[in-house]
VOBA-1610 file (N, C-alpha, C; in pm, whole numbers, padded with zeros to 5 digits, always signed):
BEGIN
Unk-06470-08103+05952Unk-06390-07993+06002Unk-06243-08004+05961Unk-06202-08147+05972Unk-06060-08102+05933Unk-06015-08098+05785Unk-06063-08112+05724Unk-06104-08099+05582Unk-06106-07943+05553Unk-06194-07835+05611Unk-06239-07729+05617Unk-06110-07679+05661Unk-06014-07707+05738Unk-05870-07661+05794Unk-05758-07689+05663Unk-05789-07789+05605Unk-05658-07805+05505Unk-05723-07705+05390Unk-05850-07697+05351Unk-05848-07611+05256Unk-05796-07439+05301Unk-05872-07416+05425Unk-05796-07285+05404Unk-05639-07293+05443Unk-05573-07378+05508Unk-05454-07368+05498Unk-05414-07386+05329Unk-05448-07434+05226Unk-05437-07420+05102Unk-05407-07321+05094Unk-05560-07235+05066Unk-05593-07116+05061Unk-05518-06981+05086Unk-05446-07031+05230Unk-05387-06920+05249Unk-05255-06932+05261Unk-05193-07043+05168Unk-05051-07054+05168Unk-05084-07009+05020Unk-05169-07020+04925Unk-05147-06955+04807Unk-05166-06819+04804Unk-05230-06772+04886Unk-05227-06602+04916Unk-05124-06577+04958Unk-05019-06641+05021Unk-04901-06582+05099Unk-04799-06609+04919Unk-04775-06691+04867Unk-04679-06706+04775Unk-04729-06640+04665Unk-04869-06593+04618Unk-04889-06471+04571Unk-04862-06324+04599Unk-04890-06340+04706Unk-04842-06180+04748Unk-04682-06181+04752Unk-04611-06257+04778Unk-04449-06287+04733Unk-04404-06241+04600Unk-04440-06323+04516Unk-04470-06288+04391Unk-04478-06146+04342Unk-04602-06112+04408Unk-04671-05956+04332Unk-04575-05857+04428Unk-04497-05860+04532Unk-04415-05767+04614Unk-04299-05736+04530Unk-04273-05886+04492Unk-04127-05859+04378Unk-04136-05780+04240Unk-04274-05833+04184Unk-04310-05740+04105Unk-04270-05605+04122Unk-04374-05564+04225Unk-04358-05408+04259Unk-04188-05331+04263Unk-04181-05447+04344Unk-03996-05353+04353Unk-03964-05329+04245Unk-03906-05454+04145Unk-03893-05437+03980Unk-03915-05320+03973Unk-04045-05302+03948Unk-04089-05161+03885Unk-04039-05060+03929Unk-04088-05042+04078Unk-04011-04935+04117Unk-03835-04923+04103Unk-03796-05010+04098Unk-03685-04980+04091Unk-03597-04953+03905Unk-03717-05011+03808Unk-03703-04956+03659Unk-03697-04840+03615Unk-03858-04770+03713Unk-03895-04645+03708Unk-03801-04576+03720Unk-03707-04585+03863Unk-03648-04485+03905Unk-03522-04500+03836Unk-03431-04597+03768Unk-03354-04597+03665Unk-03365-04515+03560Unk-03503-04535+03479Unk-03533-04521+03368Unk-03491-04336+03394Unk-03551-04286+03494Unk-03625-04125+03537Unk-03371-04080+03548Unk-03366-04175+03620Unk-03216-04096+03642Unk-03148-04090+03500Unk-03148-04209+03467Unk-03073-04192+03322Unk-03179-04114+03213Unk-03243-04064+03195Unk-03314-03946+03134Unk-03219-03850+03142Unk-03169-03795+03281Unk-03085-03689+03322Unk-02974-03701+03258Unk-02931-03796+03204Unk-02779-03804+03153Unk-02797-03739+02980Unk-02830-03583+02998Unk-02828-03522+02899Unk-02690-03469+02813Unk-02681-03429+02707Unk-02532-03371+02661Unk-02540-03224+02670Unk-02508-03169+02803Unk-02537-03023+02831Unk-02499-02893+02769Unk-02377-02960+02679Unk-02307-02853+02562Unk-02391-02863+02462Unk-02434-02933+02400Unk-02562-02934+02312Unk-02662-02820+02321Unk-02748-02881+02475Unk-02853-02811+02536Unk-02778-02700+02531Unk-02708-02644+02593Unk-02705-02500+02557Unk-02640-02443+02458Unk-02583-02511+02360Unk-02571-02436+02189Unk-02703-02443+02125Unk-02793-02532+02142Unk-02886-02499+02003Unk-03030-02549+02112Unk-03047-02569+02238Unk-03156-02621+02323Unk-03169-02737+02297Unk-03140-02839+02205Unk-03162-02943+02208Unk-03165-03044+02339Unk-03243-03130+02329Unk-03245-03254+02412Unk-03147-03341+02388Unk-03026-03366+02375Unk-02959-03570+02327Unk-02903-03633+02471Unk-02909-03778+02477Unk-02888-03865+02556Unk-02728-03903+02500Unk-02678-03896+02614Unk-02538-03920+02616Unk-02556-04116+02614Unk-02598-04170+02538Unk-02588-04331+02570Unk-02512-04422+02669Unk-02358-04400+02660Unk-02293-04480+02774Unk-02321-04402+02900Unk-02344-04265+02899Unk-02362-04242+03056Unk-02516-04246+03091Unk-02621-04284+03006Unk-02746-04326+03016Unk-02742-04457+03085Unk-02685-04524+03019Unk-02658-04681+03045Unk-02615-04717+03179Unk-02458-04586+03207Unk-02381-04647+03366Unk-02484-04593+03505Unk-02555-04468+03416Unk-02649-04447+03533Unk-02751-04497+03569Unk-02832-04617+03450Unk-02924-04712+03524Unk-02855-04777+03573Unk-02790-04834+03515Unk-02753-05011+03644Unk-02685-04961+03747Unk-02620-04828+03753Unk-02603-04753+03876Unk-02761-04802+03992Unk-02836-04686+03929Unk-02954-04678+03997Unk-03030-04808+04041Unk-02976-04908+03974Unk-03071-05070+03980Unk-02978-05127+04073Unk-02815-05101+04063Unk-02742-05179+04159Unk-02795-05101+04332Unk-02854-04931+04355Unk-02822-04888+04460Unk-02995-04938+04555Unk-03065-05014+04509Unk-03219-05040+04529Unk-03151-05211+04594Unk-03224-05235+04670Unk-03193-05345+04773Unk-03303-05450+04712Unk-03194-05549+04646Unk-03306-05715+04591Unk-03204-05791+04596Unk-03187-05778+04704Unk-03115-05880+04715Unk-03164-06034+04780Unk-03346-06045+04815Unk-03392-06144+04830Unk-03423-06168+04694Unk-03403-06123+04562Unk-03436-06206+04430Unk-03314-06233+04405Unk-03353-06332+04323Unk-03240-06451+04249Unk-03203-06385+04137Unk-03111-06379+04048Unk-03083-06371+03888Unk-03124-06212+03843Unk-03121-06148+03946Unk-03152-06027+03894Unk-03071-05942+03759Unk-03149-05945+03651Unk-03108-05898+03536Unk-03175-05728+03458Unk-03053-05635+03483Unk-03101-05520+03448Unk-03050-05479+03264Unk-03177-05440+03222Unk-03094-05432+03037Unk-03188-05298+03054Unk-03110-05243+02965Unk-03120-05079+02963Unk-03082-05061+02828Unk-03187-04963+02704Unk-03164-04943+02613Unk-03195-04790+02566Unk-03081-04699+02513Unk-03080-04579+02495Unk-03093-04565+02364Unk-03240-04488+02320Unk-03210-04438+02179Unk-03232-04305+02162Unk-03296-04259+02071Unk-03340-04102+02059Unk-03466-04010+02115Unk-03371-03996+02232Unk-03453-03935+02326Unk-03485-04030+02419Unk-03503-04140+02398Unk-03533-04244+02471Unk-03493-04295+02599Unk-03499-04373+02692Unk-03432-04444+02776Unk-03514-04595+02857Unk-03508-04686+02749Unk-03624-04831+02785Unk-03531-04947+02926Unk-03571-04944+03047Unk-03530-04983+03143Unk-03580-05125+03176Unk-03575-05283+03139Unk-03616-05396+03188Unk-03556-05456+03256Unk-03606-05471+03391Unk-03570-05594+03494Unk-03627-05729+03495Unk-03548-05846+03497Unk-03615-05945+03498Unk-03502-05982+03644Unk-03576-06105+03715Unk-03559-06200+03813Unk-03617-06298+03897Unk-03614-06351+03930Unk-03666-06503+04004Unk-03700-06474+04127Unk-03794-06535+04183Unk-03855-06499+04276Unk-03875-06631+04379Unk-03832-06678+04511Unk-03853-06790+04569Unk-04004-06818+04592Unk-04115-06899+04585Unk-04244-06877+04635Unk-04191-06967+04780Unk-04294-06956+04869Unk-04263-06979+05041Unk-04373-07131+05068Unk-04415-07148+05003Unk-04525-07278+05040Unk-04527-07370+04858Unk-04528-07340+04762Unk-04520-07410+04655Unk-04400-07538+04651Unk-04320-07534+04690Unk-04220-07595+04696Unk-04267-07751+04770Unk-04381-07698+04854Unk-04414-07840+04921Unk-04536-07916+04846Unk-04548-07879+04726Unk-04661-07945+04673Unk-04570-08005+04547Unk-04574-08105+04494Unk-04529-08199+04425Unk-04608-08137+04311Unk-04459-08158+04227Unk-04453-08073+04048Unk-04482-07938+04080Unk-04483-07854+04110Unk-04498-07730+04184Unk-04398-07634+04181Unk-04387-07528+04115Unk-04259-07436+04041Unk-04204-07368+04222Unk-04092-07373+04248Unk-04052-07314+04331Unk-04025-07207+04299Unk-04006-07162+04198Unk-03961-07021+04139Unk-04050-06919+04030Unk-04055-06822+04083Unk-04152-06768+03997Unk-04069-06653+03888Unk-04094-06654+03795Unk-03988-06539+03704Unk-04111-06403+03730Unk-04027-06299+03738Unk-04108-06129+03720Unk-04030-06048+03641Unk-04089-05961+03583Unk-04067-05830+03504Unk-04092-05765+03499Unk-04004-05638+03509Unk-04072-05494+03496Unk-03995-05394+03358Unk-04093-05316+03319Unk-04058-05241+03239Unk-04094-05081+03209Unk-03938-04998+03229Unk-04005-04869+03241Unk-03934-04768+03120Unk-04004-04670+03088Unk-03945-04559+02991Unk-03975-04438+03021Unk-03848-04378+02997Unk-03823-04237+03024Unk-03798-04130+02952Unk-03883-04092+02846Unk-03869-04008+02736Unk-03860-03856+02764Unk-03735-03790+02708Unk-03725-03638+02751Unk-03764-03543+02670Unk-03859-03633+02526Unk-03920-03494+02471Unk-04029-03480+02507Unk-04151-03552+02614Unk-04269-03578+02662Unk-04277-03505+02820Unk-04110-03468+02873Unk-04114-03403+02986Unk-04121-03459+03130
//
């Protein structure tokens, strides 16, 4: 029996620092997505209405993701790193950051830190 107790306490300290893990994930994303989707909007509107064209204003593509990445709450991740790249038509949004796990730390050689990434794009000739 007590054997049968340490494994699922195993068990379910690695389900808890997985689901840690995969939560941070999620935010990432969501919070790429919704970068990627605002700086889309940072169109050149004198353009659009001389000839309809679509163009991305680049620096205000740029101040409006890490806008949008600074106003999203992670502030339980470590090293949070937002890179944002504007090309034609384009707008490619990657977050990377560190993640504490909650039970790994007590197992010897055992990564206390987990790295995640997310990656999102926001193309305005696709709509």
């Amino acid at each position: 029996m007590p054997a049968a107790v340490l494994v699922f306490l195993v068990l379910g300290a690695l389900a808890v620092d997985t689901a840690v893990v995969f939560l941070a994930q999620r935010q990432l994303a969501n919070a790429a997505v919704a970068a990627a989707n605002d700086a889309a909007a940072a169109v050149d509107v004198e353009r659009f209405y001389q000839d309809g064209s679509l163009r991305l204003l680049p620096a205000q593509a740029q101040r409006v993701a890490e806008e949008s990445v600074g106003r999203v709450d992670l502030d339980h991740l470590g090293q949070v790193r937002p890179a944002v790249r504007v090309g034609d038509g384009v707008v490619e949004v990657t977050i990377t950051a560190t993640v504490e796990r909650i039970f790994a730390r007590a197992v010897p050689g055992g990564s206390d830190h987990a790295e995640v990434a997310a990656r999102a794009i926001a193309d305005t000739e696709r709509g």
